[in-house]
Kinemage of the C-alpha trace (Angstrom):
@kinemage 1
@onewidth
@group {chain A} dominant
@subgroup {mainchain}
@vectorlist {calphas} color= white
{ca unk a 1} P 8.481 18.799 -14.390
{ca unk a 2} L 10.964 17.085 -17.241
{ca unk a 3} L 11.782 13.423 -16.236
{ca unk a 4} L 13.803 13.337 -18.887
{ca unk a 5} L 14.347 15.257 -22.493
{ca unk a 6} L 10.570 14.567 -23.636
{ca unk a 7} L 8.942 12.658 -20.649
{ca unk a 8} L 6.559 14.881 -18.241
{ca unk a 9} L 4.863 15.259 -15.434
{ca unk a 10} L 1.468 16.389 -15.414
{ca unk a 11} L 0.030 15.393 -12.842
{ca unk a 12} L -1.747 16.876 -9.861
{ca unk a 13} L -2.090 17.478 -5.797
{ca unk a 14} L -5.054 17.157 -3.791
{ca unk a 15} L -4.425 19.032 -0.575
{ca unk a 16} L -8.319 18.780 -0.229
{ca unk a 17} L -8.773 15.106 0.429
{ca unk a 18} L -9.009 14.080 4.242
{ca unk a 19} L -9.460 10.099 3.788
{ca unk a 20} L -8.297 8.183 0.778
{ca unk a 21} L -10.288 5.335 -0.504
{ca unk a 22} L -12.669 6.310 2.256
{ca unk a 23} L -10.656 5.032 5.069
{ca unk a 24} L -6.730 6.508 5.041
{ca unk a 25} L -5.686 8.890 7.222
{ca unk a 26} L -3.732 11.513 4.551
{ca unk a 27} L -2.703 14.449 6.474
{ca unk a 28} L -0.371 15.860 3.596
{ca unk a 29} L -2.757 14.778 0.916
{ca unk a 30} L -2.265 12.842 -2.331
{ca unk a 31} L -0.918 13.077 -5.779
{ca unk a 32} L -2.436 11.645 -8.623
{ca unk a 33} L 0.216 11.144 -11.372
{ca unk a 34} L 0.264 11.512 -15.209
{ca unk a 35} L 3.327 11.959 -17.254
{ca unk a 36} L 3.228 12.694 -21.304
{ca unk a 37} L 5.951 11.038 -23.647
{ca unk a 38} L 6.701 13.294 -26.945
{ca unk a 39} L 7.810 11.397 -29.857
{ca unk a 40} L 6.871 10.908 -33.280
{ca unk a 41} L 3.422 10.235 -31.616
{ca unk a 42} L 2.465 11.719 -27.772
{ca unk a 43} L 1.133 9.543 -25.493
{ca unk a 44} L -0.355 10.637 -22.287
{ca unk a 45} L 0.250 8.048 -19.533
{ca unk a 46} L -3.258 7.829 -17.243
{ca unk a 47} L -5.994 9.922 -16.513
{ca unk a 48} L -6.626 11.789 -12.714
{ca unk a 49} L -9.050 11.972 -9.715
{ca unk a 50} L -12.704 13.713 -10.986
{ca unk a 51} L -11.938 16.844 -8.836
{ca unk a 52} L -9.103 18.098 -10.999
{ca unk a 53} L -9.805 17.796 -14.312
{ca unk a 54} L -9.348 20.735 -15.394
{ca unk a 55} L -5.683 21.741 -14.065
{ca unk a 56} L -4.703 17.889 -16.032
{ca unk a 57} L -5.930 18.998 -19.209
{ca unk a 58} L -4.246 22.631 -18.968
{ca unk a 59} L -1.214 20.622 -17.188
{ca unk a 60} L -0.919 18.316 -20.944
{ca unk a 61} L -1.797 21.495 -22.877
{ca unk a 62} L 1.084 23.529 -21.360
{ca unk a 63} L 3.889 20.536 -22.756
{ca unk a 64} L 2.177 19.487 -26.193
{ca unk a 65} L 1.866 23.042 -27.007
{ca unk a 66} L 0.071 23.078 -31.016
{ca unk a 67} L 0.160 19.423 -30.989
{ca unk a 68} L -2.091 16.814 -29.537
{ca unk a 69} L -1.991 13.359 -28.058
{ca unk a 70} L -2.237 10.475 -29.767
{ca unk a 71} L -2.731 7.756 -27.104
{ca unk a 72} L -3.865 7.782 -23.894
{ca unk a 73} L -2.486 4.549 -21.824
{ca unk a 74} L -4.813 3.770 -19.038
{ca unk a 75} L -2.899 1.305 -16.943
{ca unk a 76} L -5.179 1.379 -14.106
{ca unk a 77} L -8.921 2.139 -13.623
{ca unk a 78} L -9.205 3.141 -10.104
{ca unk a 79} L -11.109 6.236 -10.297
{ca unk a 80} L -8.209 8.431 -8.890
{ca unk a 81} L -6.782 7.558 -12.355
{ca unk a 82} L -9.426 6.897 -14.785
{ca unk a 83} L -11.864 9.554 -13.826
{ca unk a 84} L -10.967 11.812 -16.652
{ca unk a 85} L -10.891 9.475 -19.735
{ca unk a 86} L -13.972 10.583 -21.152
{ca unk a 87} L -13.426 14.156 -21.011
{ca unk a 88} L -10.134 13.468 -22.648
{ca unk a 89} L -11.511 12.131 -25.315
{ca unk a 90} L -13.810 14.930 -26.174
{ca unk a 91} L -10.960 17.354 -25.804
{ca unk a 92} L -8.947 14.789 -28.252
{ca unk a 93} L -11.533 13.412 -30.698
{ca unk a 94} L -8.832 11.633 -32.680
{ca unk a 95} L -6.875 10.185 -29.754
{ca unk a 96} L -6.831 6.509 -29.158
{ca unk a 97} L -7.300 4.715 -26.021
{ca unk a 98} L -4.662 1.816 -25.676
{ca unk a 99} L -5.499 -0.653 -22.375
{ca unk a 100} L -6.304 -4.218 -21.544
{ca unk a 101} L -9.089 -5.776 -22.252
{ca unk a 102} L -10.730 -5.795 -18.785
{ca unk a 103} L -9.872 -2.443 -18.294
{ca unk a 104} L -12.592 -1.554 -21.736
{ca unk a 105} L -15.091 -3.289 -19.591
{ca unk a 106} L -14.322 -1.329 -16.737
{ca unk a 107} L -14.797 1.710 -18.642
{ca unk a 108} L -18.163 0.812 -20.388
{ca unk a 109} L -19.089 0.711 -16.683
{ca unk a 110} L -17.968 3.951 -15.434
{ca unk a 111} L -18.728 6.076 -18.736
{ca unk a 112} L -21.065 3.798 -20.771
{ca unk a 113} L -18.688 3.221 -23.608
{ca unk a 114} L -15.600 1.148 -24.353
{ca unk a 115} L -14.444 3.278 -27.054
{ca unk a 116} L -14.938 0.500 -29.081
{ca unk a 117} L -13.773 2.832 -32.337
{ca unk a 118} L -11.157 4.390 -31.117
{ca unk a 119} L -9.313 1.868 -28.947
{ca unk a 120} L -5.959 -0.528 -29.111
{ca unk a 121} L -6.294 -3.704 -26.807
{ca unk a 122} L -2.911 -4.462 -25.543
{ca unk a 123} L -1.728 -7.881 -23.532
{ca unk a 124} L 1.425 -9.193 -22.271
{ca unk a 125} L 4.645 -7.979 -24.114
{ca unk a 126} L 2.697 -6.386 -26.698
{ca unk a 127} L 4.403 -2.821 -27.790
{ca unk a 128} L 3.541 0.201 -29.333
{ca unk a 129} L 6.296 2.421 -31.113
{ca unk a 130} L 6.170 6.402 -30.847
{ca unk a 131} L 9.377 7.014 -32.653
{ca unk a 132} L 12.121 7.079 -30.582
{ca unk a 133} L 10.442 5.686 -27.633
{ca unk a 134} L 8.593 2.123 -27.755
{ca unk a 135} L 6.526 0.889 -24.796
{ca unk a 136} L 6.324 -2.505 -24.222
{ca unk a 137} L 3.322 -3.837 -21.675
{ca unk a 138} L 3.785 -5.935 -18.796
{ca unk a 139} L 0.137 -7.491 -17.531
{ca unk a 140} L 0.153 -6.893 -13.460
{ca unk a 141} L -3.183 -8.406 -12.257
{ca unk a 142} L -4.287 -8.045 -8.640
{ca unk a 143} L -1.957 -5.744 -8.116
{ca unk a 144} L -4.345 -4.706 -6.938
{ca unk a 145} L -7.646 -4.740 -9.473
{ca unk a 146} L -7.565 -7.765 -12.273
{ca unk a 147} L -7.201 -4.726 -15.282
{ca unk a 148} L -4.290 -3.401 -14.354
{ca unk a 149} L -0.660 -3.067 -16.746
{ca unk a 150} L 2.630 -1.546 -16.410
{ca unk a 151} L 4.757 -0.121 -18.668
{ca unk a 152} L 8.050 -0.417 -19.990
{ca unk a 153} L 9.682 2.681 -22.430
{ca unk a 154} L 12.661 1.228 -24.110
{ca unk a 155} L 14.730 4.299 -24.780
{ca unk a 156} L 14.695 6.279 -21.359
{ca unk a 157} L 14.349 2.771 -18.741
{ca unk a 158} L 11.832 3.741 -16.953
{ca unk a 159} L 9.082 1.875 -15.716
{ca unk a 160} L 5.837 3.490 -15.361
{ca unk a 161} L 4.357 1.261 -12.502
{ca unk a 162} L 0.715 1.841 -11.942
{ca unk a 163} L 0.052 1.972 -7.827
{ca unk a 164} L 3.249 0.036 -7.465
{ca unk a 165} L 5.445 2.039 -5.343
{ca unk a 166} L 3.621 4.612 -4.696
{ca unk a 167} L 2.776 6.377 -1.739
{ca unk a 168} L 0.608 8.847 0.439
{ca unk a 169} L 1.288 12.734 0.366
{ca unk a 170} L 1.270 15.008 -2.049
{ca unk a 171} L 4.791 15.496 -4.081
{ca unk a 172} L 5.150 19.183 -2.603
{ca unk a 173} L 5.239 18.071 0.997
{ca unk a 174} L 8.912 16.636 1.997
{ca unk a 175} L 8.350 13.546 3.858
{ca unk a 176} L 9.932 10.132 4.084
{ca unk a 177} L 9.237 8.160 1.518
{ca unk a 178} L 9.510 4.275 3.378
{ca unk a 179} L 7.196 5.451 5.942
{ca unk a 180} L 4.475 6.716 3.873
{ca unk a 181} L 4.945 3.929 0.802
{ca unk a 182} L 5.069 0.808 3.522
{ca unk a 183} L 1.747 1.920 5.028
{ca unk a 184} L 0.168 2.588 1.441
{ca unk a 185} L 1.624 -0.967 0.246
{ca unk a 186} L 0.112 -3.043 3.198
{ca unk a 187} L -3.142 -1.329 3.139
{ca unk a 188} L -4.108 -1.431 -0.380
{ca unk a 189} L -1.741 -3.728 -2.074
{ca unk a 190} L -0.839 -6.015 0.899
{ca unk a 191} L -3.094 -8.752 0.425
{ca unk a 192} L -1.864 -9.271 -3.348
{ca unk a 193} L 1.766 -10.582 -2.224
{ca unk a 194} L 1.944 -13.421 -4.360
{ca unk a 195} L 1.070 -10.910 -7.755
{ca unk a 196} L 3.345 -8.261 -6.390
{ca unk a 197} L 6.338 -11.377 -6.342
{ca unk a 198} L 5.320 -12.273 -10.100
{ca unk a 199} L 5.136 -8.609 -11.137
{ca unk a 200} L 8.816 -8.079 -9.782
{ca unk a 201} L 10.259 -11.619 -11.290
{ca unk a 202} L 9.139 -9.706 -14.690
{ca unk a 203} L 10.604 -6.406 -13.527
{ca unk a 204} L 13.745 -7.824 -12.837
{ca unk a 205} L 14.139 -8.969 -16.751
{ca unk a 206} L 14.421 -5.016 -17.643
{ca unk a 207} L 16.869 -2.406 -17.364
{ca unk a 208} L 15.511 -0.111 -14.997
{ca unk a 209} L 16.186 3.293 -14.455
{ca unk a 210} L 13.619 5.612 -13.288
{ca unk a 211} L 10.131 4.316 -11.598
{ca unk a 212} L 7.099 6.558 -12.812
{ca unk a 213} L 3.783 5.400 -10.282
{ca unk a 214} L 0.464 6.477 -9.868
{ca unk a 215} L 1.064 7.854 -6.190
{ca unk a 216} L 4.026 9.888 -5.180
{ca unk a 217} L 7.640 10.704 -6.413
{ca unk a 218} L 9.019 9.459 -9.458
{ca unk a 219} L 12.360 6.877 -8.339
{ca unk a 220} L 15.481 7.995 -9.730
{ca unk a 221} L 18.204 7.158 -7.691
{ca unk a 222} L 19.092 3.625 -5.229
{ca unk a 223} L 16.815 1.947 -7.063
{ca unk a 224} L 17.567 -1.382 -5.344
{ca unk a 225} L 16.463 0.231 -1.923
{ca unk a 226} L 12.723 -0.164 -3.569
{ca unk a 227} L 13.173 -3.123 -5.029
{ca unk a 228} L 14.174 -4.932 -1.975
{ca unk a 229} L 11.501 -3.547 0.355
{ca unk a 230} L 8.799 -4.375 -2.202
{ca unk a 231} L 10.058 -7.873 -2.110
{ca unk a 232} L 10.383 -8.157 1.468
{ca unk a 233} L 7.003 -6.253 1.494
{ca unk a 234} L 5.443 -8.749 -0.393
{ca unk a 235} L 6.997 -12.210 0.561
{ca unk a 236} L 5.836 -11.139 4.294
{ca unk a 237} L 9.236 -10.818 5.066
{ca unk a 238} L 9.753 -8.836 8.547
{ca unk a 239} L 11.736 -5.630 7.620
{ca unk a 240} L 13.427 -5.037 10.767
{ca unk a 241} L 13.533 -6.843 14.196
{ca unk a 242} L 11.349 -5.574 17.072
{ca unk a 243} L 8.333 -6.214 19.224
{ca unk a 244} L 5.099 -4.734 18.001
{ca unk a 245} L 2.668 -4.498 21.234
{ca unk a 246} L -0.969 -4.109 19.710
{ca unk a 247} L -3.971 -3.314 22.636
{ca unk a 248} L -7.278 -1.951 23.663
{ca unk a 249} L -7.895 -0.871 27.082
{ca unk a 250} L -11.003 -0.274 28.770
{ca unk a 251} L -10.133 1.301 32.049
{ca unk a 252} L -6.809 1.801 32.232
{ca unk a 253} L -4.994 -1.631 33.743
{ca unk a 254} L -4.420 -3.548 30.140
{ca unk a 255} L -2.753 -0.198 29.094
{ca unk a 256} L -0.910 -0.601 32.767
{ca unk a 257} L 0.733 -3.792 31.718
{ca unk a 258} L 1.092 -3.317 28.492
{ca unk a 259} L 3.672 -0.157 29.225
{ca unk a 260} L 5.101 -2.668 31.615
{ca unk a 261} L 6.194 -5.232 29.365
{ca unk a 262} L 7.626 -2.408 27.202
{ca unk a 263} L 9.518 -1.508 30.066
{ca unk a 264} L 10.980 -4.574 30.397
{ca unk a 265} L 11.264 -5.244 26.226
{ca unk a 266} L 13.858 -2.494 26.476
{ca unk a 267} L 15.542 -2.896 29.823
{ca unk a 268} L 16.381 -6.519 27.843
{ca unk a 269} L 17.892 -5.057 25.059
{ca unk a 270} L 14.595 -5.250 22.618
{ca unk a 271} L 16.126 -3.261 19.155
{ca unk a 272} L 12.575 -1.995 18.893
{ca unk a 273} L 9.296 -1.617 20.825
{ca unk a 274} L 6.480 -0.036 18.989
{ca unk a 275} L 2.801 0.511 21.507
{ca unk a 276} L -0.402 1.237 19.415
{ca unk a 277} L -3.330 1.633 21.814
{ca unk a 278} L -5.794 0.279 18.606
{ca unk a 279} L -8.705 2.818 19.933
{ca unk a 280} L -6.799 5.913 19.193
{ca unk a 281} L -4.079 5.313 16.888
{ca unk a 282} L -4.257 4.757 13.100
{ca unk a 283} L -5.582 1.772 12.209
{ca unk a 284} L -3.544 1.627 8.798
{ca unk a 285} L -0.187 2.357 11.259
{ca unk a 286} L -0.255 -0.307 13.532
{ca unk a 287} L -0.961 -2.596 10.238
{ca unk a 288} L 1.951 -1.217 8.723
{ca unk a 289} L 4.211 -2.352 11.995
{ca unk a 290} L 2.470 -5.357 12.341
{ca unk a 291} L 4.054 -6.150 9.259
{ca unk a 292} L 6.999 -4.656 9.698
{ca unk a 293} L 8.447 -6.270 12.660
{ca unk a 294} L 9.253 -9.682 13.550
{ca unk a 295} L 7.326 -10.178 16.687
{ca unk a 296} L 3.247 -8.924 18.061
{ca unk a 297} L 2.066 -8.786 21.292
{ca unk a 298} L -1.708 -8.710 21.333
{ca unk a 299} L -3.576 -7.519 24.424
{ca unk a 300} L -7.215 -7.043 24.939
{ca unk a 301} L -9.616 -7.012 27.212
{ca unk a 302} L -12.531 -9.784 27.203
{ca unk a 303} L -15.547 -8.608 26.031
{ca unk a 304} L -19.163 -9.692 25.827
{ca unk a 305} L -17.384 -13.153 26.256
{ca unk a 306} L -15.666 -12.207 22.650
{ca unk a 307} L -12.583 -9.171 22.147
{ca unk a 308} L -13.039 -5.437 22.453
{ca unk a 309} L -14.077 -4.453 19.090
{ca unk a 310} L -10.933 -2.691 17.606
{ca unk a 311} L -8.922 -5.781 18.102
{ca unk a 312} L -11.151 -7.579 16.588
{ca unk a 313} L -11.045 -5.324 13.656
{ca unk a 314} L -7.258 -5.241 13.665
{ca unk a 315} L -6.625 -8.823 13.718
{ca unk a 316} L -8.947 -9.314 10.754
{ca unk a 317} L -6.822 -6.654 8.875
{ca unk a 318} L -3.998 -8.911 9.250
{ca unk a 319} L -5.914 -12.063 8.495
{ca unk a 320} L -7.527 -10.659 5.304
{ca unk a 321} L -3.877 -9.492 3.732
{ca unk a 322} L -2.067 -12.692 4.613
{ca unk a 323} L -0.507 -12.222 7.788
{ca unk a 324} L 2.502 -14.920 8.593
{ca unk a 325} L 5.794 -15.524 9.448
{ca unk a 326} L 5.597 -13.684 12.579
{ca unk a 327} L 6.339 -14.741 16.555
{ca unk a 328} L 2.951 -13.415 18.288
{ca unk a 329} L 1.997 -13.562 21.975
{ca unk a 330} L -1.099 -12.963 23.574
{ca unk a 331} L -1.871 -10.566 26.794
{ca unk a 332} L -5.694 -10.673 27.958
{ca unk a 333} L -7.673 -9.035 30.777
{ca unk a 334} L -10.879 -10.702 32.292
{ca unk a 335} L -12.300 -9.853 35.534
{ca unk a 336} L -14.263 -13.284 35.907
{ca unk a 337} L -14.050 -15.130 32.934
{ca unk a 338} L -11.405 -14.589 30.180
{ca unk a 339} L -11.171 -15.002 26.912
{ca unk a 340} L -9.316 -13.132 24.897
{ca unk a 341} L -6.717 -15.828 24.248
{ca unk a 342} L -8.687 -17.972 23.299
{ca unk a 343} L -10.711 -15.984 20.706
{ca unk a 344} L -7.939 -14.117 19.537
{ca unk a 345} L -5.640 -17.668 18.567
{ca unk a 346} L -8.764 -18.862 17.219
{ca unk a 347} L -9.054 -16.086 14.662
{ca unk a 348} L -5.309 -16.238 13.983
{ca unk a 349} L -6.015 -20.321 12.827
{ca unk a 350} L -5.896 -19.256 9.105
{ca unk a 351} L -2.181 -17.787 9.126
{ca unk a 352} L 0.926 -19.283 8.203
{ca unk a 353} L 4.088 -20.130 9.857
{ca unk a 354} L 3.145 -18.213 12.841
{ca unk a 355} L 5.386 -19.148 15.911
{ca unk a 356} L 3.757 -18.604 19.664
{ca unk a 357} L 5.013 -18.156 22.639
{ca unk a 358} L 5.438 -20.310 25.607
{ca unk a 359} L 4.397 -17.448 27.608
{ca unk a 360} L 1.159 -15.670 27.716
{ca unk a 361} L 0.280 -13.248 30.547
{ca unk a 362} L -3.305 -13.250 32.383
{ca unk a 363} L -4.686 -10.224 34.285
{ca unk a 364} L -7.642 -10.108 36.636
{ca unk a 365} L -9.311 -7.367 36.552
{ca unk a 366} L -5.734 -5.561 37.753
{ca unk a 367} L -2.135 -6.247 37.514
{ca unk a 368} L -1.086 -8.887 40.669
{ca unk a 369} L 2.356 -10.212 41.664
{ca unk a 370} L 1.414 -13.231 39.554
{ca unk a 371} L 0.965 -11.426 35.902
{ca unk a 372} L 3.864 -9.193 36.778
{ca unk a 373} L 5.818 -12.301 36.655
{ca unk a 374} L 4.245 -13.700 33.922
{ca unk a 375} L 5.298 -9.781 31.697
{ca unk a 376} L 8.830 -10.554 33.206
{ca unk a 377} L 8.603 -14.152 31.629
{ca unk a 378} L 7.294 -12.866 28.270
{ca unk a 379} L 9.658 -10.129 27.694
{ca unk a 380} L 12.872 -12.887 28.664
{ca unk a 381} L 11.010 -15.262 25.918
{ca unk a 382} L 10.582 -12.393 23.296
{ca unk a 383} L 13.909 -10.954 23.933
{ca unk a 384} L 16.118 -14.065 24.027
């Protein structure tokens, strides 16, 4: 695939993988994304998962034709990237590796060598001239390992962005990109706000045309759409206004009241009610809305005097990538004794600018008269 006169694709698709990083839910797979500049000198830009080595090298083979790299960039060292830098280098004995510093280290510790003789250390604004093309090097710690650089190519504008905006799904599956990208951003990048901000104040100095990442489709067109949702992304900004209702249910009456206050959410008008039952639906999902939306209802049952555990483990997603700025209200069930309130505000202490309710709604054992009222009274609050 041509990205422009003598920038290429070559990377791959992994239709094979069922969870990325262990833990993500990709149902139309991944790409892993390389792309080969040929100039003067060829650079190949990053390396690809272990699994598809092969189809990368014939992939680079098939567009430098009789000639070989020169430089491979490594701007990241995530294994889905790096895994094939040593192999490259045997295929390429006089290619040079150009990275950051902590990125040699990295690789001393995957492949027990830093290349120490055949290597270019690169740090902020430093550049390295092909001929036509010169790529200048933008340092983008934490977002999201310390190592990691983008990179700038003067002549065609484009910005080859490491994991920034990328995305799950492989690039032959047509899906939507905001969808796919906003759950990828808040569950790998989304703790790293603040780097992602600093990383964008630098982007913002270049003339941008196309955006190269890691992960997904290369960004051609409406740039600015990107732009702004990575920087409402990452200044926990909401992205849209609506009521995110987040719950576990036991036997059945949480779920009960839950649906009821949705009910209600939309008979007031609500622009958007979104009901994740945290037991059965994607974890990374109801992240991604949590994030999204303005406004989180969280109900739960009470449980061995503590929370049932998936609420536990979704509220410490949020905690752990910086949840704030967000209305939240609490729902909890307790036959004799509950809690849920209590334990869940507690674990919500840590997060910023969060505005609760006046309303919070109480169930024993089964919905009553009295917490029907008290849904009615929480849906006027959240609605008004």
């Amino acid at each position: 695939m041509n990205i422009t006169n003598d920038v290429f694709y070559v990377g791959v698709n992994d239709h094979e993988i069922d969870l990325f990083e262990g833990m993500y839910d990709v149902p139309n797979g991944m790409a892993y994304n390389s792309y080969v500049i040929v100039d003067d000198k060829i650079v190949v830009m990053d390396s690809v998962d272990q699994n598809f080595g092969d189809q990368w090298l014939s992939n680079i083979a098939e567009v430098v034709g009789d000639r070989k790299p020169d430089y491979l960039v490594v701007q990241h060292m995530e294994p889905d990237h790096s895994a094939n830098i040593a192999r490259f280098m045997e295929e390429y004995p006089d290619a040079v590796v150009v990275s950051s510093e902590k990125a040699f280290t990295m690789m001393n510790n995957f492949f027990s060598t830093d290349f120490s003789d055949r290597r270019i250390v690169v740090a902020e604004k430093d550049t390295l001239t092909l001929g036509r093309h010169t790529l200048t090097f933008v340092t983008a710690p934490m977002v999201h390992w310390p190592e990691v650089i983008v990179t700038y190519d003067n002549a065609d504008k484009i910005l080859f962005s490491a994991d920034g905006f990328g995305k799950f799904g492989a690039l032959d599956v047509d899906e939507d990109w905001a969808c796919e990208a906003r759950r990828y951003y808040f569950g790998i990048v989304g703790k790293y706000g603040e780097q992602v901000q600093a990383l964008l104040k630098k982007a913002s100095s270049l003339e941008i045309e196309k955006i190269c990442p890691l992960h997904g489709p290369v960004l051609t067109e409406n740039l600015g759409y990107y732009l702004d949702l990575y920087n409402t992304w990452s200044s926990y900004g909401s992205e849209s206004e609506g009521v995110v209702i987040a719950y576990t249910s036991v036997y059945g009456n949480t779920k009960k009241a839950v649906h009821l206050l949705a009910e209600k959410l939309k008979e007031n008008g609500c622009p958007k009610v979104a009901v994740t039952d945290l037991a059965r639906d994607d974890m990374a999902e109801a992240v991604e809305d949590a994030f999204r939306y303005n406004k989180i209802v969280f109900a739960t049952t009470t449980y061995n005097g503590e929370i049932f555990p998936f609420m536990r483990e979704f509220i410490n997603n949020l905690t752990e990538r910086g949840f704030k700025n967000k209305t939240v209200a609490f729902m909890e069930n307790g036959s004799w004794a509950p809690m849920a309130t209590k334990v869940m505000s507690k674990m919500l202490n840590g997060c910023k600018n969060l505005t609760f309710t006046e309303n919070t709604v109480t169930i024993l054992s089964a919905l009553s008269d009295a917490s029907k009222s008290q849904i009615v009274a929480l849906a006027k609050e959240l609605t008004k």
